[in-house]
C-alpha positions in Angstrom: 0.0 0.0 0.0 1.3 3.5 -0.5 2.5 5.3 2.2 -0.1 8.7 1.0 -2.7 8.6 -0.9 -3.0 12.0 -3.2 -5.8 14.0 -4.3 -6.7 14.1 -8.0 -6.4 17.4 -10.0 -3.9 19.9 -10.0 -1.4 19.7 -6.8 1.2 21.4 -4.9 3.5 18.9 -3.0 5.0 21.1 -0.3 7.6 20.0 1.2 9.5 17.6 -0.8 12.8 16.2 -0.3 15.0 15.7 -3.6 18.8 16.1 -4.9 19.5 19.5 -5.5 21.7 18.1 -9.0 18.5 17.1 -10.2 17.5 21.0 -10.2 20.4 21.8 -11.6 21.4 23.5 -8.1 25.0 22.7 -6.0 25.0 20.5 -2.7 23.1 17.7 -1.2 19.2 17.5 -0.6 17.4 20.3 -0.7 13.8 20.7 0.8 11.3 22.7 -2.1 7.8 22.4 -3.4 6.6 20.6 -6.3 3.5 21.1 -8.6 1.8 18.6 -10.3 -0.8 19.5 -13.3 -2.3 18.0 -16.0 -0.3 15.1 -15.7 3.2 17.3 -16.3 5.6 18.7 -14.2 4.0 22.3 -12.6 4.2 25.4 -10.7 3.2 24.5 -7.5 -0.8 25.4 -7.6 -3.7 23.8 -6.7 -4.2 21.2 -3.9 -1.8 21.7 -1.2 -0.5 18.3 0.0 1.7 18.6 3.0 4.6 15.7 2.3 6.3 15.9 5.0 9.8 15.9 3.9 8.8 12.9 2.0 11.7 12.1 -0.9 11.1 12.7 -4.5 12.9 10.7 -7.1 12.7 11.0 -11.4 11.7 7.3 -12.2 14.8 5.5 -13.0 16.8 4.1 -16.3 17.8 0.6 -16.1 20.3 0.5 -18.9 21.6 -2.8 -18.6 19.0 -5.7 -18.2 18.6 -9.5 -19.7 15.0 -9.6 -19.4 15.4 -12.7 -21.8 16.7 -15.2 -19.4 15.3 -13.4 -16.1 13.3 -15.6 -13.6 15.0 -19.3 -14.9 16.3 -19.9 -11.6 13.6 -22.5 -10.7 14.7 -25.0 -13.6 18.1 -23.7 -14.3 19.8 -22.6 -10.7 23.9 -22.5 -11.3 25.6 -25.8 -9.7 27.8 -23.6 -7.8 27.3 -20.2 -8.5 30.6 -19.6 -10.7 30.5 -17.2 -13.7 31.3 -20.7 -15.7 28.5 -22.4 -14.2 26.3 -19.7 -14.8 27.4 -19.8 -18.8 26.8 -23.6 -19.2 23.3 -24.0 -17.3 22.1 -20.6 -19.3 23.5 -22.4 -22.2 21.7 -25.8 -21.6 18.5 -23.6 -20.9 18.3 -21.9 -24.5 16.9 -25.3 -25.8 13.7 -23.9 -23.6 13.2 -20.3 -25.0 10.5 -20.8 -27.2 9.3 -17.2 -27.9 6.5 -18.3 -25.4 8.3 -18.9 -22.8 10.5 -15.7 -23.7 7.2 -13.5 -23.6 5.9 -14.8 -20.2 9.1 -14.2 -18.6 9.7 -10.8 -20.3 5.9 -10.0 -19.3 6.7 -10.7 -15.4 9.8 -8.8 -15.4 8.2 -5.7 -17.1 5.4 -5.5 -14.5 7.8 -5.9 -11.8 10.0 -2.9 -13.3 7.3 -0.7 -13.9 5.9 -1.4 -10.3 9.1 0.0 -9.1 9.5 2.7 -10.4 11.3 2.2 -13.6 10.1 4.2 -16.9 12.8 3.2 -19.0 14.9 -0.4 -19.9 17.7 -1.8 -22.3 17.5 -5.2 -22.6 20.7 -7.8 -23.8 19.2 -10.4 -25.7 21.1 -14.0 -25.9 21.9 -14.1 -29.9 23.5 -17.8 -30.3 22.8 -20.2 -32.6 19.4 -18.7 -34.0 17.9 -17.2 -30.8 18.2 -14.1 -31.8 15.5 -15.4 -34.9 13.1 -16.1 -31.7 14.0 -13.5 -29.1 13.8 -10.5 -31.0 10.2 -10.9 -32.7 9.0 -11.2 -28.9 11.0 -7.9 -27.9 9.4 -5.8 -30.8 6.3 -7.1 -29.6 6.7 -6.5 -26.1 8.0 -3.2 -26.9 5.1 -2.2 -28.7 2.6 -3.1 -26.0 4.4 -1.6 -23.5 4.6 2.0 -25.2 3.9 5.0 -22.4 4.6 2.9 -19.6 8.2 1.8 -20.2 10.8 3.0 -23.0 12.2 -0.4 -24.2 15.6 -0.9 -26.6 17.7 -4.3 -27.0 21.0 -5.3 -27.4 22.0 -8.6 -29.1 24.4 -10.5 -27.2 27.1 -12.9 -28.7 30.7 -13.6 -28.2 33.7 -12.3 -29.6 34.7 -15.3 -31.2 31.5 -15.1 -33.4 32.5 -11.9 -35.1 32.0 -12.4 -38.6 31.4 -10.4 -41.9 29.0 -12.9 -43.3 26.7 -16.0 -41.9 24.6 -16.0 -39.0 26.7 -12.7 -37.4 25.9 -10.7 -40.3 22.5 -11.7 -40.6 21.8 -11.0 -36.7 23.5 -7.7 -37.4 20.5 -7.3 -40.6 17.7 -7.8 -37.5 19.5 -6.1 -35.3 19.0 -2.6 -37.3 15.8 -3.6 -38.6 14.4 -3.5 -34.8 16.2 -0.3 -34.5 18.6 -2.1 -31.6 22.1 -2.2 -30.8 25.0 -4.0 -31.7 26.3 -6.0 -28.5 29.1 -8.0 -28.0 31.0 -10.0 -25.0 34.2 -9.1 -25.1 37.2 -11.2 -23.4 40.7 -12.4 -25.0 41.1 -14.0 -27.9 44.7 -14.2 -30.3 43.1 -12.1 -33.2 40.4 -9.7 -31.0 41.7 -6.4 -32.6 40.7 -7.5 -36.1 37.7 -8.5 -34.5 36.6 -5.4 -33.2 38.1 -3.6 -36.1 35.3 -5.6 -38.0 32.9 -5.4 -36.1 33.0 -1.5 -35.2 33.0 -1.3 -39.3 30.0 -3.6 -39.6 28.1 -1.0 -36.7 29.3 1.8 -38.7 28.0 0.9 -42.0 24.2 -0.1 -40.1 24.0 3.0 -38.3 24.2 1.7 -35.4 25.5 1.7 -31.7 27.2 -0.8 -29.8 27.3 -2.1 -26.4 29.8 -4.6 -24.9 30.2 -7.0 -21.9 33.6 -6.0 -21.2 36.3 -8.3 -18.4 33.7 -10.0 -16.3 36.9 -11.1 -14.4 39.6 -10.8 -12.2 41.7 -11.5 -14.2 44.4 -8.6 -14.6 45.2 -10.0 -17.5 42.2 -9.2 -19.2 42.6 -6.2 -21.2 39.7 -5.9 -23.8 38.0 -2.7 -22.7 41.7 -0.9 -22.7 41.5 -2.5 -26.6 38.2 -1.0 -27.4 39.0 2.3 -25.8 42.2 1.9 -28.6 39.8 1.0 -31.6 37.2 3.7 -31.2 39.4 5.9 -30.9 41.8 4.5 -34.4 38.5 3.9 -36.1 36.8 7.7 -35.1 33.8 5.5 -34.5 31.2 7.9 -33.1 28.0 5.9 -33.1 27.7 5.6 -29.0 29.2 2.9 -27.1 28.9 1.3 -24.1 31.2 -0.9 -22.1 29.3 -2.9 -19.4 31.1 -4.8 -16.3 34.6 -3.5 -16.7 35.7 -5.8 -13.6 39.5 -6.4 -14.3 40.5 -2.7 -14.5 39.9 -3.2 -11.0 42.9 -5.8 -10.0 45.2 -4.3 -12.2 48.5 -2.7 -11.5 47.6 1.0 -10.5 49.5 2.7 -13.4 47.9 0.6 -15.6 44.7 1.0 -14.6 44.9 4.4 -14.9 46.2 4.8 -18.3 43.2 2.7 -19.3 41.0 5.0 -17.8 42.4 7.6 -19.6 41.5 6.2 -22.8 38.1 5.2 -22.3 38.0 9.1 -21.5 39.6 10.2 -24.8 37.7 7.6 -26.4 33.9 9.0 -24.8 33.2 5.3 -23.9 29.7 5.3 -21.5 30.5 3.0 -18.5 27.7 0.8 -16.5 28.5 -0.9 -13.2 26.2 -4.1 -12.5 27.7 -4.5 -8.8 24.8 -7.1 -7.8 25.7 -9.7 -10.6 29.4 -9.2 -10.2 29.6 -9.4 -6.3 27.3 -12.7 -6.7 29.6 -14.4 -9.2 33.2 -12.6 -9.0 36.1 -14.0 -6.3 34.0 -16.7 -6.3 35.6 -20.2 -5.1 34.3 -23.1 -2.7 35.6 -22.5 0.7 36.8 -19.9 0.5 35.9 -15.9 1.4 35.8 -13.8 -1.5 38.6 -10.8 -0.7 37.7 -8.4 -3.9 34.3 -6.9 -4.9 34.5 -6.9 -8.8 33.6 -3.4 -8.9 34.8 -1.3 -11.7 36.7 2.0 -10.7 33.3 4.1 -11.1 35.2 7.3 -8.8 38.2 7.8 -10.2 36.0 7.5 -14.0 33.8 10.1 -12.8 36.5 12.1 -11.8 37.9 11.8 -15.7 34.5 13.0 -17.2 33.5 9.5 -18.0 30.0 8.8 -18.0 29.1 6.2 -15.5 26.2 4.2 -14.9 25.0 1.5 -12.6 21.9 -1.0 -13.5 20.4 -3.9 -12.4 21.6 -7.0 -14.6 20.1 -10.2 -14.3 17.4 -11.3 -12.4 16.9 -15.1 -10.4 18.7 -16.4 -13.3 22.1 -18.3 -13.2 24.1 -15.2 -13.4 22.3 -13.9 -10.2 20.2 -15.9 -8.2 18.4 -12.3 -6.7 17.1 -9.1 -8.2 13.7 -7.4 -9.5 14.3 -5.2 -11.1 14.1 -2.7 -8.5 16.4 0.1 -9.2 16.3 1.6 -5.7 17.5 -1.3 -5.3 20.3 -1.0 -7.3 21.1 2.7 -5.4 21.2 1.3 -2.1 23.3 -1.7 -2.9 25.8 0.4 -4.8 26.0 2.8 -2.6 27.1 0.2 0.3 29.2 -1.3 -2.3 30.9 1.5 -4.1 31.1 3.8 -1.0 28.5 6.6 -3.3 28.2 8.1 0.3 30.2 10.5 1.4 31.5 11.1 -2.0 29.7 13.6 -4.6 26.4 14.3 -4.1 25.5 13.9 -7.4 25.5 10.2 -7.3 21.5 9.8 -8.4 22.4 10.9 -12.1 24.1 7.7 -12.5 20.4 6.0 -12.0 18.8 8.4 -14.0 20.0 10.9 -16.5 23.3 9.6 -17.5 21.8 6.1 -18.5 19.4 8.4 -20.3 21.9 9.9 -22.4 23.9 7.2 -22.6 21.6 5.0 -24.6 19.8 7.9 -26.2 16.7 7.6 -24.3 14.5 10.7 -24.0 14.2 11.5 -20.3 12.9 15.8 -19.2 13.8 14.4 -15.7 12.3 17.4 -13.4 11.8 20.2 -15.6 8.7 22.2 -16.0 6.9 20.7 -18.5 8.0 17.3 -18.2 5.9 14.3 -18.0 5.1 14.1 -14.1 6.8 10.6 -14.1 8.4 10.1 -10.2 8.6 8.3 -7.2 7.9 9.6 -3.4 9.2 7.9 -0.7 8.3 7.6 3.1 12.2 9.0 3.7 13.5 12.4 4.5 17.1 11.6 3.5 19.5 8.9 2.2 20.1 7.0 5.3 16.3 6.7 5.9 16.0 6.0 2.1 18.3 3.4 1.9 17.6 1.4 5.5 14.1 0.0 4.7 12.9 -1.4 1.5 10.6 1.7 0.6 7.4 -1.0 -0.4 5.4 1.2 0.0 6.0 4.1 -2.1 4.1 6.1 -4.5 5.1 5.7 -8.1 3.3 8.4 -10.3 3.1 8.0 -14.1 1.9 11.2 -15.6 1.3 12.6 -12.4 -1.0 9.5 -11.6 -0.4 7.1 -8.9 -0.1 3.6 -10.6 -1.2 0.2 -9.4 2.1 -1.3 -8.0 0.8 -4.7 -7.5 3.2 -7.1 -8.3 3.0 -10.3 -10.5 3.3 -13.8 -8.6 5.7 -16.0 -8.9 3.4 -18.7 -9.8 2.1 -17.2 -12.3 5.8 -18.7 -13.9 5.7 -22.4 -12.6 4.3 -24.1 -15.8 7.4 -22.7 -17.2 9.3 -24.7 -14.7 9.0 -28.3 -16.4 12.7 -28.8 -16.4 13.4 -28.7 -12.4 
């Protein structure tokens, strides 16, 4: 249940608690009044509505999602929750994504998303071996029914060692443009990965389209292939947006190192997404032992290089994380423990809203007057009561309406289950 319920017509919300960043203003939280009117951002007029210091929130953008393999978990849990173990069993699992079984999954993860809080969504989808001919029907679909309630694009997702110029790569590249998506590849290394991504940064550029990369989902210092696509967009001049997702070896590396690397995804105007759920779940993982690093990429000293950074959800009770839905507030609290947000900048909350937004191209007015009145209150009048309760029972307003924030069972799944 909501914590308040709010008049119709035109309101003035007095006394709301928000990020001053978000209002384009310096410092931390600022207390103001916001007005609500014909479903768009307002002077305050109207009904007053005392809110007690109640915090305000744009809905958020959840750039980095696989709503194609979310909520397997019941018949396809990892054997011991190892990145490897979560590859094979996903693997094993694609024999069972029928695009009916892709839909109803997609479905539940949407309604939980929207729920929450969340107005806009890129989705990976998995691209081997056909799937792609079966997933991405079912996102255009989905996409198309969802319209006004959440802003939907997809990646296709494949592995380096699949980059091709002809067969099934360049054909996935032909639906790929045709759904108006983006170009995604899993990056790791490989003898010949420069005339890989040579190829397929020229294949991106001659669709017209962006890219978007799972970058060193290791700890591996070893691992270099985001330092080699910082070098190839910027020896290409390729300028058609990319993100780099993960980016966890940057973070064992050899200081020096790290930071040259850094400086060239800066030159280079790469866009950065953390996913710290997904990788403290499966990174430093081993039997027996307690993991000692966290997998997180170096999102403060990017940020202090002008780097566009990002953090999003990932997967969802699927083998890559066993946890998750969808819930980006979610996503802020847990980062913030994990990443130490707090007592840092205080302009942390773009990372959750508007620099996704721009980084994927999405349209997002955020708080301006005018602006669809799309936001989330929440029974909390600063971070640490924000962040120490689960905020269920929050108001989530869709063109200045409260929505139903009823969320879909998990029963609703269980015929899907057959292979337990």
């Amino acid at each position: 249940m909501d914590f308040k319920t709010l008049p119709d017509g035109p309101l003035a919300l007095r006394g709301v608690t928000l990020p001053a960043c978000l209002l384009g203003q310096e410092g931390g939280l600022i207390r103001t009044d916001i007005g609500i009117a014909d479903g768009k951002i307002a002077a305050p007029a109207g009904t007053d509505v005392d809110m007690g210091s109640a915090m305000l929130l744009p809905c958020f953008t959840d750039m980095h999602t696989h709503l194609d393999k979310g909520h397997i978990w019941p018949r396809a849990s990892n054997p011991d929750g190892t990145f490897d173990g979560a590859l094979k069993t996903v693997r094993a699992d694609h024999a069972l994504w029928s695009a009916e079984d892709v839909r109803a999954r997609m479905s539940f993860a949407l309604r939980c998303a929207h729920a929450h809080g969340t107005a806009r969504i890129r989705t990976h989808l998995d691209s081997l071996e056909g799937q792609y001919l079966r997933s991405f029907p079912v996102f255009t679909e989905m996409r198309a029914e969802w319209a006004g309630r959440i802003d939907l694009q997809a990646s296709s997702l494949v592995s380096c060692d699949r980059v091709a110029r002809g067969g099934e790569f360049a054909d996935l590249l032909r639906v790929v443009a045709e759904a108006d998506a983006t170009f995604g590849l899993v990056s790791y290394p490989i003898p010949d990965l420069k005339d890989r991504l040579l190829t397929f940064f020229d294949m991106a550029g001659s669709a017209g389209v962006s890219v978007d990369f799972h970058t060193d989902e290791t700890m591996d210092p070893s691992s270099e292939t985001l330092r080699l696509i910082a070098e190839c967009v910027i020896e290409t001049g390729f300028d058609g947006g990319v993100v780099v997702g993960h980016c966890c070896s940057v973070s064992t590396q050899d200081e020096a190192r790290a930071m040259s690397t850094l400086d060239l995804i800066a030159k280079a105007g790469l866009n950065v997404v953390s996913l710290p759920m997904c990788n403290l779940f499966l990174q430093d993982r081993h039997a027996g032992r307690t993991p000692r690093n966290r997998g997180v990429t170096l999102v403060h000293e990017m940020k202090a290089r002008g780097i566009s950074v990002s953090f999003a959800s990932d997967n969802t009770r699927d083998p890559f994380y066993a946890y998750g839905d969808l819930d980006m507030v979610e996503v802020l609290r847990e980062a913030t423990r994990i990443a130490h947000l707090d007592h840092s900048d205080p302009d942390w909350i773009h990372s959750f809203t508007t620099t996704p937004a721009a980084a994927c191209g999405f349209e997002a007015e955020g708080l301006t007057i005018g602006a669809p009145a799309d936001m989330i209150l929440f029974p909390a009048r600063d971070w640490t009561e924000l962040f120490a309760r689960p905020q269920a029972n929050r108001i989530v307003l869709r063109d200045g309406k409260a929505i139903d924030r009823t969320l879909p069972d998990y029963s609703e799944l269980d015929h899907l289950m057959r292979a337990k």
